[in-house]
N, C-alpha and C positions, 0 to 999 in steps of 0.2 A: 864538648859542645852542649849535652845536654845539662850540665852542671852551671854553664855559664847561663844560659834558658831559665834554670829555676834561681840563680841569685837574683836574676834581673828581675822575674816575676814576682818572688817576696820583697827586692828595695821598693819596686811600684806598691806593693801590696803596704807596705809600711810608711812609705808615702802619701798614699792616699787614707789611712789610718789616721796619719799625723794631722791631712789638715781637714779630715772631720772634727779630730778633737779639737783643732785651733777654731772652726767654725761653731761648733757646742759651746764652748769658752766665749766665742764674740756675743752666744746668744745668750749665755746669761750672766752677763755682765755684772747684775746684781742679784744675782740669785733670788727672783720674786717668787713664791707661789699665792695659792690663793688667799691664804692667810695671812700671809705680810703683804698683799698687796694694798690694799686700805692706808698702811705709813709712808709707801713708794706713791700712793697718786696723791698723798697731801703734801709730800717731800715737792713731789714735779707740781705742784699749786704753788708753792711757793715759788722755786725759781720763775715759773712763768708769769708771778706776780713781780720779783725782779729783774724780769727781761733778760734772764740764763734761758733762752728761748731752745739752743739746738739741746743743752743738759738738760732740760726738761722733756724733749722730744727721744732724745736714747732712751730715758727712763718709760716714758710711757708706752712709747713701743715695746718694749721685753714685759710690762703689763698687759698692754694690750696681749701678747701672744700666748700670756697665762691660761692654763685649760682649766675650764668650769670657772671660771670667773662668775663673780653674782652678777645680775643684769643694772643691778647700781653702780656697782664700781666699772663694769663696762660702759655704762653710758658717762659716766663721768669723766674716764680715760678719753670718750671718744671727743668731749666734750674743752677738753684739753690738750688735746692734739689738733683741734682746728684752730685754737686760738694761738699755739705757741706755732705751728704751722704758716700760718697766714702773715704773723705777725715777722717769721721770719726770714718770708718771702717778699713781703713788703722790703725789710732789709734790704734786701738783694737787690733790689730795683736800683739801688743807689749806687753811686760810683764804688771803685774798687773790689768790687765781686763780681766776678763773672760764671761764666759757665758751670764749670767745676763746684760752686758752692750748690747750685740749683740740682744736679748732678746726684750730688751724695742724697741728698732728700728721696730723687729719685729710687735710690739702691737699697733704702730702707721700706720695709714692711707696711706702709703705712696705708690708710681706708685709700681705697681707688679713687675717688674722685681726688682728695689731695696728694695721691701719687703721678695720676693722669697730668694735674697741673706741673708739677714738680719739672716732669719729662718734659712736658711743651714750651714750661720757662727755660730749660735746657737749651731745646731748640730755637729759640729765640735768640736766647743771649749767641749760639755760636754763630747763627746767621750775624750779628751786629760785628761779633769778633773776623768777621770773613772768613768760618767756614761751613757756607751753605751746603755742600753737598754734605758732610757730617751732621749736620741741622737735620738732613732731610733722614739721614739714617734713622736718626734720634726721633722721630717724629714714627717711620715705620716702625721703632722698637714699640712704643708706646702703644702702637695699636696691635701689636702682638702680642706684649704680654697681658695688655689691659682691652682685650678686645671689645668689652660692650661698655668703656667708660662714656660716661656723662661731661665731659670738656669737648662737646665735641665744635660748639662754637670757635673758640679761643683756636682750635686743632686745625680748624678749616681755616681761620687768618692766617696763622703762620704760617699754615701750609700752600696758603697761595703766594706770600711773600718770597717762599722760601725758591719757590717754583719760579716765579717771573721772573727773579732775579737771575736763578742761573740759567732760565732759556736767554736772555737777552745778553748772555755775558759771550763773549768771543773768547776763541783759546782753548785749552786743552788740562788737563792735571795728570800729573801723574804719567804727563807727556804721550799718553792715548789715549785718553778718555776725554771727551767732549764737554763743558760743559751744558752748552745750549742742548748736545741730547739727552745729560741727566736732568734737565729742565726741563722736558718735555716728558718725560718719566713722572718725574713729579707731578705735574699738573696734567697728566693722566690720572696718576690715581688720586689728585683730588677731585675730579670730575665723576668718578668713581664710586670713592668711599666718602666723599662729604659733597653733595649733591646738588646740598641745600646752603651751602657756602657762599657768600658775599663776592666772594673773590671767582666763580665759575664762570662768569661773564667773561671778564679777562681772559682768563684761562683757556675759554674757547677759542677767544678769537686770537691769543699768542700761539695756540695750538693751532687752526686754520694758518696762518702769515708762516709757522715754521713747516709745518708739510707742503703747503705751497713753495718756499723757497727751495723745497729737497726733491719737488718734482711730482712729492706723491699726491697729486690733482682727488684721487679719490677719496683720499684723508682729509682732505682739507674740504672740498666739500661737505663732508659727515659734520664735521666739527662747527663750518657755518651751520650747517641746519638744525644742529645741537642745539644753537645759540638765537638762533631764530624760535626754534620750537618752544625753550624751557623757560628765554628770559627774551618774548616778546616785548615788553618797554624798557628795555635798556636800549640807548642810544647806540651803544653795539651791534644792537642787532639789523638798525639799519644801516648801517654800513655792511653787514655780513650778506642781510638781502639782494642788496645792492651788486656783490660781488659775485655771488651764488650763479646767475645767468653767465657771466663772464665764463665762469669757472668750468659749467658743464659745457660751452662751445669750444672752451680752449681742450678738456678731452675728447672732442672728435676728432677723429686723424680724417676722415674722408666726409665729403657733406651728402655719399651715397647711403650711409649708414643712420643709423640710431635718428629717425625722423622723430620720433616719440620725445628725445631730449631734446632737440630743437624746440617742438613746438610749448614742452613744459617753459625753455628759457624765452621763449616769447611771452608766453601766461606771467608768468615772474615780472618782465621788464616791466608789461601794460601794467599789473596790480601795483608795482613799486612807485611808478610814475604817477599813478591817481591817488596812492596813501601818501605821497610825503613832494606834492609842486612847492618848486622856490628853496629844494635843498641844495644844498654846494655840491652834492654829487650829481645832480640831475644831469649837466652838460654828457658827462661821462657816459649816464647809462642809455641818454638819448644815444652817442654815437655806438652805444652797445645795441642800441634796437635797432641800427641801419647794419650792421653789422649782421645780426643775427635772423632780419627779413631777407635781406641776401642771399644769403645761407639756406634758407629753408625756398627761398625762391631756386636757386643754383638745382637745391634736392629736384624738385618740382620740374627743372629742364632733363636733369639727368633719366628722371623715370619718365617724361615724355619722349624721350630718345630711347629706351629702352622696349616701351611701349610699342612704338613705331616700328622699331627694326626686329620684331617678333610678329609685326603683321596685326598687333590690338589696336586700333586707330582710333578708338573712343577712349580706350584709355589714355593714348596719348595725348590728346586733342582736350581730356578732362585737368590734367597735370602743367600741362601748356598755357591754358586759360589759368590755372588756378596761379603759376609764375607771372603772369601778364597783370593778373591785378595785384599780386601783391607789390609785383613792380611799381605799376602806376602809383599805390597807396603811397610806399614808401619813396617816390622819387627818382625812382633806378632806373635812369633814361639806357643804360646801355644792357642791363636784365630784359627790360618791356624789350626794346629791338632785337633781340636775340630771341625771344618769346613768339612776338609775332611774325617776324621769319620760320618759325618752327610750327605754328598755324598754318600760315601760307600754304606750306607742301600738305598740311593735311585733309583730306575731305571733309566736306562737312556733311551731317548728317543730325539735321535738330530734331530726327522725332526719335532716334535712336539715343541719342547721346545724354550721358547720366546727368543730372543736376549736379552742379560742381559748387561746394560749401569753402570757403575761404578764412581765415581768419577776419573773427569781426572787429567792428571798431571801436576803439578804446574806452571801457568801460562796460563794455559788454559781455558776455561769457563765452568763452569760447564752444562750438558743437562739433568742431571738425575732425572726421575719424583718424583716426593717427596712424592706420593701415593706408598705405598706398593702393 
């Protein structure tokens, strides 16, 4: 046993021997040092004068990786690595290359900023090939190994691309895995790590539409407000405002609770309704503000019944008025009736009984304490 223990430990050991030296060997492919470097960067001038773009990029890189290089022949190398670089990525653009060719650029040593792009052309091309969620791997490699690169414009396009695409895709890979939820991955951490991205608008609000569809009301909230908060004049965002009131009435489960977000999604409706009269949503959030006067009316009977049957009759009688005119304001013939039958049984008592503040009228600010 122990004899079998150490062959296996020396073939690994010989193994791993062998393909350092195959990697030592890939790395000096032309054996440069600092000496002969000077005939290897006129050697790669030439090819890259006749458009031998990727044999001029192997050679400058095993230059570039020369120690003690002079800072001339360094700036020159680096100075010829952007141009056969660029020029060979222009290539690529064109038909008949794909992935793989942008790829190998990638795997090679070269200045981070034209490494950073290499990887992002990467991801690009496999998103075009159909396969985003690889796209998106490729997209995290690149900020892992190259964490403080400078592409970070170009990184946040394709990274919102890459993202939209596969939240809005139905179906599954790999016959468990979701794509709409590696979608929403992705365009998490573009919202994230690229902030400042063109593409975050979207992003938030395909992020609000899919936590709303999965239930999680609180997520999607956040993600509206994200999108309200960061990117006020995109036309997203009113629609996100718009939806925002909806959103925090559809999470009350009882209209005895959480007064405070009631009366925030009332503040929200009035503000929305006076920055944006004559939008196509307007119907919608009108019926959203009969909806949500209701509501905070309905609260206003519950705590005047509460009130009452605990023997506080000013507090009830203050809760009751305060249901009665909202009633009236908003229309609600069968709230006001249910209101002032719940007056009716109460005494009245005008030198005792508190000043009762109500939500004001549209345009106005609201002052109403949000403690019952």
């Amino acid at each position: 046993m122990m004899r079998s223990l150490l062959r296996r430990a020396l073939l690994a050991l010989l193994l791993l021997t062998s393909l350092s030296a195959c990697s030592t060997l890939r790395q000096s492919k032309y054996g440069i040092d600092r000496e002969s470097a000077p005939r290897h960067i006129a050697t790669a001038k030439a090819d890259v004068e006749g458009k031998h773009w990727r044999r001029a990029i192997d050679r400058l890189v095993e230059v570039r990786a020369t120690r003690r290089l002079v800072p001339e022949d360094r700036a020159q190398t680096e100075r010829l690595l952007t141009v056969a670089v660029d020029a060979l990525m222009e290539r690529y653009e064109g038909e008949g290359y794909g992935s793989d060719n942008y790829n190998r650029l990638f795997e090679l040593d070269l200045p981070p900023r034209m490494r950073a792009t290499a990887g992002i052309r990467t991801a690009e091309k496999l998103l075009d090939e159909g396969h985003p969620v690889l796209a998106y791997k490729k997209i995290r490699e690149v900020d892992r190994v190259l964490p403080t690169h400078s592409v970070r414009v170009l990184a946040g396009e394709v990274l919102a691309k890459i993202g939209l695409s596969l939240i809005r895709t139905r179906g599954n890979y790999y016959f468990f895995f979701s794509y709409a939820a590696r979608g929403m991955t992705a365009l998490e951490y573009l919202v994230v790590q690229y902030p400042l991205s063109t593409g975050c608008p979207e992003a938030y609000a395909e992020l609000a539409a899919y936590y709303e569809r999965k239930g999680d009301i609180d997520y999607a909230i956040e993600r509206h407000e994200d999108l309200v908060v960061y990117h006020s004049d995109n036309p997203l965002a009113v629609v996100s405002a718009a939806k925002l009131p909806g959103l925090r009435m559809r999470r009350l489960r009882r209209d005895d609770y959480d007064r405070a977000e009631m009366l925030l999604a009332a503040r929200e409706i009035e503000r929305w309704l006076l920055d944006h009269p004559g939008h196509e949503l307007e119907q919608g959030v009108r019926e959203l503000q009969v909806d949500c006067m209701t509501r905070i009316a309905k609260n206003d009977l519950i705590l005047a019944r509460y009130y009452k049957r605990i023997g506080a009759p000013f507090g009830a009688r203050m809760h009751a008025e305060r249901a009665l005119a909202r009633a009236d304001r908003s229309g609600l013939e069968a709230t006001a009736t249910e209101a002032r039958s719940l007056l009716a049984k109460l005494p009245a008592s005008d030198a005792e009984r508190p000043t009762v503040e109500i939500l004001p009228a549209p345009g106005e600010e609201p002052s109403e304490d949000v403690r019952p």
